[in-house]
N, C-alpha and C positions, 0 to 999 in steps of 0.2 A: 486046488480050488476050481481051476479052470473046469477037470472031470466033473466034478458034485453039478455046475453050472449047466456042464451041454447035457448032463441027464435029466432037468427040471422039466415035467410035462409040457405042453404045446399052451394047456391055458394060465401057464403062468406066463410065460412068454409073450401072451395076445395079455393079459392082465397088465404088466409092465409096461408092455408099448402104448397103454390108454391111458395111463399113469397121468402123463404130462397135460392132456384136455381137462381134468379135473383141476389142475392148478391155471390153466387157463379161462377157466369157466370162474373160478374164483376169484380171478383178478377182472377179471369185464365185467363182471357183478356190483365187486365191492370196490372197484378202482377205477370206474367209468372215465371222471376226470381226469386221470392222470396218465391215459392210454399213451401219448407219444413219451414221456419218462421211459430213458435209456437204464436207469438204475432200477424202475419197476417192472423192466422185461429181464433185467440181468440177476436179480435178486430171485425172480417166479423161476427164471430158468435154473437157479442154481438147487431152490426146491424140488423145484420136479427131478432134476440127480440124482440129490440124495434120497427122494422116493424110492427112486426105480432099484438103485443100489443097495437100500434099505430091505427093500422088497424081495428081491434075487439073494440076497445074502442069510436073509431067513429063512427063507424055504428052502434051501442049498442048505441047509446047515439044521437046523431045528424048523422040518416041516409040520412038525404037531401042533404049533405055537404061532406058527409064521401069517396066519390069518387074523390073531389076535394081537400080537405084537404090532401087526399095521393097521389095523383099527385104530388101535389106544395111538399111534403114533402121528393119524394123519390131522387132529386137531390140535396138535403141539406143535406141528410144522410150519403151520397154517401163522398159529400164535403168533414164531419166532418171525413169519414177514411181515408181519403187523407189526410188530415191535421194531423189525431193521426198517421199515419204511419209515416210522415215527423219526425216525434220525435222521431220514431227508428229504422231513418235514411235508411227506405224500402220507394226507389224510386219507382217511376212508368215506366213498360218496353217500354211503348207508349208515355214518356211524361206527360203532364197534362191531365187526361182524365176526371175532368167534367168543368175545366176552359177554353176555345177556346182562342187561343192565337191571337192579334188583330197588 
């Protein structure tokens, strides 16, 4: 696994590493208030891992697919801290921000 990894081009590698600004851009946005919350940095950080991992693991493996698979993957991520935040009761300053209210 390690080999498929160091042969993954240069802009996957620059891709990954910007990974984690997007999950930070998304928590200052939709989580203004709850900025000193130790569980809303530790939860965003645990996100952004599983990205990065997510990320490397597909293109290392099924690079045909591996742009699509984290598309569809990064609004479900997104979800699931919305959902683990609800449980320690850190609202969102905006409302729902990946549910569109109908």
């Amino acid at each position: 696994m390690l080999l498929r990894l160091s042969n993954l081009p240069w802009f996957v590698w620059t891709a990954a590493a910007l990974l984690p600004l997007g999950t930070m851009a998304y928590v200052l946005k939709f989580y203004s208030k709850h900025l000193g919350s130790l569980a809303l940095w530790r939860w965003a950080a645990l996100l952004a891992l599983i990205q990065i991992a997510l990320f490397l693991v597909s293109f290392a493996f099924i690079p045909a697919f591996a742009f699509i698979a984290n598309v569809a993957a990064l609004p479900f991520g997104y979800y699931l801290l919305d959902r683990r935040l609800k449980k320690f009761q850190i609202a969102s300053s905006i409302g729902s921000p990946t549910l569109p209210r109908t």
